[in-house]
C-alpha positions as CSV (number, residue, x, y, z in Angstrom):
1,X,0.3,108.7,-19.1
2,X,1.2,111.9,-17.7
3,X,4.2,114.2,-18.8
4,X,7.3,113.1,-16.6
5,X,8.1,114.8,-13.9
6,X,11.0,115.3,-11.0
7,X,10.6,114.8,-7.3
8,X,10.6,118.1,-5.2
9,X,11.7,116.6,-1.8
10,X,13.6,113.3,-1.2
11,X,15.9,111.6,1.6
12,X,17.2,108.5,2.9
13,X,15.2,107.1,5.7
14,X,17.3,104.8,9.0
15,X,15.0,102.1,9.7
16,X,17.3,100.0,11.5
17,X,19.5,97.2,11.4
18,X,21.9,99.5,9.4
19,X,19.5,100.2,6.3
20,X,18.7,103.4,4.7
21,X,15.3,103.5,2.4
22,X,15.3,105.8,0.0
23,X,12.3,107.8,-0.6
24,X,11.1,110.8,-2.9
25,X,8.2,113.0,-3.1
26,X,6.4,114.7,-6.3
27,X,3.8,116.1,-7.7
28,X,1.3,118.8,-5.6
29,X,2.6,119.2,-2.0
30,X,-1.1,119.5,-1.2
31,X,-2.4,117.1,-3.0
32,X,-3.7,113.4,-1.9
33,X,-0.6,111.5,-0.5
34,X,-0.3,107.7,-2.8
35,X,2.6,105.6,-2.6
36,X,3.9,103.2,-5.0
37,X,4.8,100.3,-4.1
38,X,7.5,98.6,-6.3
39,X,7.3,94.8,-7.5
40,X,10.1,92.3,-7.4
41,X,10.7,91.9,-4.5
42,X,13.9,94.1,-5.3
43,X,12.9,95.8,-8.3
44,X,13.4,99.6,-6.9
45,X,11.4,101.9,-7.9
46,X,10.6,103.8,-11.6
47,X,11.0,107.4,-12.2
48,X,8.4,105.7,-15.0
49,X,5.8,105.3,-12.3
50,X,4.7,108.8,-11.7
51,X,3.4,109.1,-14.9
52,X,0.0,107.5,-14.0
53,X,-0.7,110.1,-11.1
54,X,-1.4,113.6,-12.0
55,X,0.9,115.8,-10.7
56,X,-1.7,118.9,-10.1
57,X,-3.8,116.2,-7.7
58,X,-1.6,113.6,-6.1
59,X,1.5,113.9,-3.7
60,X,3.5,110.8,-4.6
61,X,5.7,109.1,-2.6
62,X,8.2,106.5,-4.0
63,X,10.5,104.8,-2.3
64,X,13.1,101.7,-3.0
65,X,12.5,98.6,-0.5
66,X,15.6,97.5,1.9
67,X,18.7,96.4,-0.3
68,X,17.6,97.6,-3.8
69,X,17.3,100.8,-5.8
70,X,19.0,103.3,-4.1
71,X,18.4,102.4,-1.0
72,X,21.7,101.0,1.1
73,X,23.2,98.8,1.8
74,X,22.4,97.2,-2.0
75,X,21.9,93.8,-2.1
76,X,23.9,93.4,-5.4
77,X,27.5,93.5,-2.5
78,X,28.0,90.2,-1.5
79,X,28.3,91.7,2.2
80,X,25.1,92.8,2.3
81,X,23.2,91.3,5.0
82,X,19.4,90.3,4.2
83,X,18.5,89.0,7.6
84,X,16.7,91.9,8.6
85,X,14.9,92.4,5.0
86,X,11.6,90.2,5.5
87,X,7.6,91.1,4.8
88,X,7.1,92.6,8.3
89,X,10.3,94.9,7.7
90,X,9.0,96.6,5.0
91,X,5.2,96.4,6.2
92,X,7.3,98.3,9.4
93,X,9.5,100.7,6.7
94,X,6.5,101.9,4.8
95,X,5.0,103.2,8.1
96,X,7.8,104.4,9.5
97,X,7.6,106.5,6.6
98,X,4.2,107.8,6.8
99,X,4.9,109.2,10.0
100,X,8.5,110.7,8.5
101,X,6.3,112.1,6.0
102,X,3.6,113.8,8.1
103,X,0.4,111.8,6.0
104,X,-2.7,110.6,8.3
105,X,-4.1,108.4,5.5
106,X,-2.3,107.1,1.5
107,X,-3.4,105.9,-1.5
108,X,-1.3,102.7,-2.4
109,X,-0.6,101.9,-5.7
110,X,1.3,99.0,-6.9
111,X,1.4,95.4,-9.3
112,X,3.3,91.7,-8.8
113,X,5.6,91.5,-5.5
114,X,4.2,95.4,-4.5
115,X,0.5,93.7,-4.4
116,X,1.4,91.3,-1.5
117,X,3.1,94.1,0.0
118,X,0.2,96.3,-0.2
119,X,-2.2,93.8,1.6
120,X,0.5,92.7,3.9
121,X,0.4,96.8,5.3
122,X,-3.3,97.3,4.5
123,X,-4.0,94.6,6.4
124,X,-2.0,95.7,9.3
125,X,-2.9,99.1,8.6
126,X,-6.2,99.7,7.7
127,X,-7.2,102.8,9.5
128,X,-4.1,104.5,7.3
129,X,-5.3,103.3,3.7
130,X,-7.4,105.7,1.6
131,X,-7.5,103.4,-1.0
132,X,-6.0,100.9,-3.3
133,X,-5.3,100.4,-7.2
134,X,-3.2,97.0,-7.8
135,X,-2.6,95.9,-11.3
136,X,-1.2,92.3,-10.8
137,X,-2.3,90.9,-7.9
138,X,-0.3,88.3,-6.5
139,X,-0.5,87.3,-2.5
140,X,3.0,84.9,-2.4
141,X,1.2,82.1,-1.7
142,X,3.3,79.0,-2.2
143,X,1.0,77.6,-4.4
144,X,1.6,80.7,-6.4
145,X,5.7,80.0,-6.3
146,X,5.7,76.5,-6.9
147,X,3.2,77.7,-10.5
148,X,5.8,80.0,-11.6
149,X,8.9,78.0,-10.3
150,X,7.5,74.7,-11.9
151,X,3.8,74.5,-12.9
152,X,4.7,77.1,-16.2
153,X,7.4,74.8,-17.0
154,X,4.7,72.6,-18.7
155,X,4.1,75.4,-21.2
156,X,8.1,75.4,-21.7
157,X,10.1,72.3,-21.0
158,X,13.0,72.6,-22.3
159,X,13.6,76.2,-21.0
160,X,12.5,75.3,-17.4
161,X,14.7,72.1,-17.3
162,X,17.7,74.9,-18.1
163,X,16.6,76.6,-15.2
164,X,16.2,72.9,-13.0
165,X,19.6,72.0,-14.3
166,X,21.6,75.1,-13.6
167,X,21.6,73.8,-9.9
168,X,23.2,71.0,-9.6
169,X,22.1,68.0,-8.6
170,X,18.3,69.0,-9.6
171,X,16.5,69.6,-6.8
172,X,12.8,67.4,-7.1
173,X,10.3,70.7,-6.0
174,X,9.6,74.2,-6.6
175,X,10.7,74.7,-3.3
176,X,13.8,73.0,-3.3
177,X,14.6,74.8,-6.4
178,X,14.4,78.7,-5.3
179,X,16.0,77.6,-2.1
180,X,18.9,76.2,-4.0
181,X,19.1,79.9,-6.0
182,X,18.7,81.6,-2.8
183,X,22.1,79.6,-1.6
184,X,24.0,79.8,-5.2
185,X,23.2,83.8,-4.6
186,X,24.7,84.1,-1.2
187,X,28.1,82.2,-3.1
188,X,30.9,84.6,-2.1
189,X,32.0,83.8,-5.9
190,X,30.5,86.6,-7.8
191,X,30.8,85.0,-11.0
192,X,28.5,81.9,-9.5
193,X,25.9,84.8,-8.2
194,X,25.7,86.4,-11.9
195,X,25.7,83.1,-13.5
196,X,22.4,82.5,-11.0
197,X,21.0,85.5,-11.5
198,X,21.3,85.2,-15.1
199,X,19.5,81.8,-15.5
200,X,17.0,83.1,-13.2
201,X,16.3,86.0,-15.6
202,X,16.5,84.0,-18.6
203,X,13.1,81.7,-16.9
204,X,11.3,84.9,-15.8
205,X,11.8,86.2,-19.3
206,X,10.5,82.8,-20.4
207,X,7.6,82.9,-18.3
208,X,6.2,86.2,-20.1
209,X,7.0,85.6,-23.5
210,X,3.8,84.4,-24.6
211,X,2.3,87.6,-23.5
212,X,0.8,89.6,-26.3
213,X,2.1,92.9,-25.5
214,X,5.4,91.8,-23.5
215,X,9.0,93.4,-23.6
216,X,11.3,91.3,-24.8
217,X,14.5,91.0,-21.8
218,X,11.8,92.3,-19.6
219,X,14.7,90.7,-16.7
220,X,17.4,90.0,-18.7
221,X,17.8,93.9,-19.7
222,X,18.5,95.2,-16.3
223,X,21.9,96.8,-15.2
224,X,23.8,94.0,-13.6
225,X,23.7,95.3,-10.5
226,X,20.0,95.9,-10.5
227,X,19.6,92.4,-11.5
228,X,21.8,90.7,-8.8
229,X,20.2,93.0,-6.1
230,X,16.7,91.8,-8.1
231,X,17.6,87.8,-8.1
232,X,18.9,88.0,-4.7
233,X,15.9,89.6,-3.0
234,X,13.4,87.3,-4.8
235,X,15.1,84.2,-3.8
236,X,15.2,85.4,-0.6
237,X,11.6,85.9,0.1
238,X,10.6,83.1,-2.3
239,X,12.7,80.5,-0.3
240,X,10.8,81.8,3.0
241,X,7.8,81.5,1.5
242,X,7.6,85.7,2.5
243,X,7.4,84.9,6.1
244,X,3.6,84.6,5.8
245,X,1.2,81.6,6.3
246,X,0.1,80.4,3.5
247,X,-3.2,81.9,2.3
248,X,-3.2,84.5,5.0
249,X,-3.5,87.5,2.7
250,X,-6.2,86.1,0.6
251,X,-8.3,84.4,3.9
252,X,-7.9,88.5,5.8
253,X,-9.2,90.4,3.1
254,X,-12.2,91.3,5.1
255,X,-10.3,93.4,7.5
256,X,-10.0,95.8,4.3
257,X,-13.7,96.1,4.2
258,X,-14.3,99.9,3.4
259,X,-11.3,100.8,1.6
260,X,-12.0,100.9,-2.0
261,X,-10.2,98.6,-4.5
262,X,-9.5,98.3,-7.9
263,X,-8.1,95.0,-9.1
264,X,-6.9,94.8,-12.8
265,X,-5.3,91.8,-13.4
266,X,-4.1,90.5,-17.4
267,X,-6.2,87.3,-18.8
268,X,-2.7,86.4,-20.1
269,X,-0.7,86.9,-17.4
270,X,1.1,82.8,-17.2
271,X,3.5,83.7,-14.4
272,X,0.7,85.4,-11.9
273,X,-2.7,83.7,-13.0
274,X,-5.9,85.2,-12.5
275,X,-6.9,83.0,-9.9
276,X,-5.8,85.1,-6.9
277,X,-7.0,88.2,-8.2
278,X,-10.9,86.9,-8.4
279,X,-10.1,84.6,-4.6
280,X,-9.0,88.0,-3.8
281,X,-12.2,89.7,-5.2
282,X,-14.6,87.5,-3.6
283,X,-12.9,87.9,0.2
284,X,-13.0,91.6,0.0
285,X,-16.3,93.6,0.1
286,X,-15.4,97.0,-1.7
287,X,-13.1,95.7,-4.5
288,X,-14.2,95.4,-7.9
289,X,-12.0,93.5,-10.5
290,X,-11.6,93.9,-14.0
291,X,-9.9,91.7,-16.5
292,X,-8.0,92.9,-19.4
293,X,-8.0,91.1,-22.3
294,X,-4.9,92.0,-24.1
295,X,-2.7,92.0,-21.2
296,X,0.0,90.0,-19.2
297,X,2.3,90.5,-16.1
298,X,4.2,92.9,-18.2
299,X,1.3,95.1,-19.5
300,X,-0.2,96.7,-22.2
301,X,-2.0,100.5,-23.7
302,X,-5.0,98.8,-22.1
303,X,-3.8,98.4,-18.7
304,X,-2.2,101.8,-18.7
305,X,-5.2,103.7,-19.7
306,X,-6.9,101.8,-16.8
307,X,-4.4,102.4,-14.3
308,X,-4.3,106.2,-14.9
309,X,-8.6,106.0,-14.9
310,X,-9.1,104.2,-11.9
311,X,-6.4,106.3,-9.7
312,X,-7.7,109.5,-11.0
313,X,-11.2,108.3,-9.8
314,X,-10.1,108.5,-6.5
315,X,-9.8,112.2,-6.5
């Protein structure tokens, strides 16, 4: 990766509804606009990130999605109001920024969550996309939730009927499940919101352990606020599905024809299976895919290297 390096320009954007998205700029002024597009949903963004973009070619934009990072108001306060944080807001936020930022056309960059975020603005967006480098692609299908909310559990039993049983009584689907987090995290008890978000870390932790290259307490390791602002998000757009029909990101695809992809996507990646990534592949004209072996959700050298290779291709 590429030697760290500060932003040169940042702000807090109004979008509305009382938000403010943080944003910050690095690298060459003059150099071709890419965004990164953060996972989660509620992760923030990484000061990490940068590092795949060379900072003598790219202008990269970073910014933290409503309620997370350091954007405001943070989802972690229990007064935070997430009704005007869906899909279409942020598809809506990242061009709002665009124009705030003076680019005609970005690069988008991104893995997990930030991969159905991407397609969700490309999508809508085309004419404004220069290209795309995901590494994780996931589209927030429910049969993708209902997988990692229930379908993994067969791999660990015991751990996912500690994450069934912390809701009480059990709900009987995947569905019924993140909805019953999503309430437990609007609890105006914050010790009944950290004991959710906890047990929700503890199963996403699960769910890459078998990864051969993972981070142990990939989830579990966060700040506490970070991870209540994190838990909170998820099980907000989990519960609604993301606001989008089901399988409408995967059955669009053509209406990306002509911007180039690159799709890397880990052969041991349990919680996001490859599946979407090739259904993905074969809907969209100018993508190419490549599996890497030694990689999960979380990673690995491999996946790095090819991260860095493919966006430095574009310029």
């Amino acid at each position: 990766m590429y030697p760290p390096i500060e932003p040169h320009d940042e702000g807090m954007l109004d979008v509305g509804d009382g938000n403010l998205v943080h944003w910050s700029v690095s690298g060459d002024p003059a150099g071709l606009p890419a965004a990164v597009v953060h996972g989660g949903p509620g992760s923030g963004s990484s000061p990490r990130t940068r590092r795949y973009f060379d900072p003598e070619r790219f202008r990269i934009v970073q910014f933290d999605q409503r309620n997370c990072g350091r954007s405001t108001p943070h989802a972690s306060r229990s007064d935070a109001d997430l009704r005007h944080n869906t899909t279409g807001h942020l598809v809506a936020d990242m061009e709002r920024l665009r124009e705030h930022l003076g680019i005609d056309r970005w690069l988008l960059f991104g893995g997990s969550w930030g991969s159905t975020l991407i397609l969700a603005y490309a999508e809508r967006h085309p004419d404004r996309v220069a290209g795309i480098v995901i590494d994780g692609v996931t589209s927030t299908r429910r049969r993708e939730r209902d997988w990692l909310y229930e379908g993994v559990g067969r791999f660990f039993p015991a751990q996912w009927a500690a994450f069934r049983d912390h809701v009480a009584p059990a709900p009987a689907t995947a569905e019924d499940l993140v909805a019953a987090y999503a309430r437990l995290m609007e609890s105006p008890d914050p010790a009944v919101r950290a004991a959710a978000a906890q047990a929700w870390c503890a199963w996403e932790d699960t769910a890459v352990s078998l990864e051969p290259n993972g981070v142990p307490d990939a989830y579990s390791g966060r700040p506490d606020d970070a991870k209540l602002a994190m838990v909170r998000i998820c099980t907000h757009y989990f519960a609604n599905a993301a606001w989008l029909e089901e399988g409408v990101l995967i059955r669009d695809a053509g209406r990306l024809a002509g911007i180039r992809g690159v799709l890397l996507h880990g052969r041991f990646d349990i919680s996001s299976p490859l599946e979407t990534a090739w259904l993905l592949a074969e809907r969209w004209p100018d993508a190419t895919l490549t599996v890497v072996e030694d990689s999960g959700h979380t990673g690995s050298d491999t996946m790095r290297t090819l991260i860095r290779e493919a966006l430095d291709s574009f310029v």
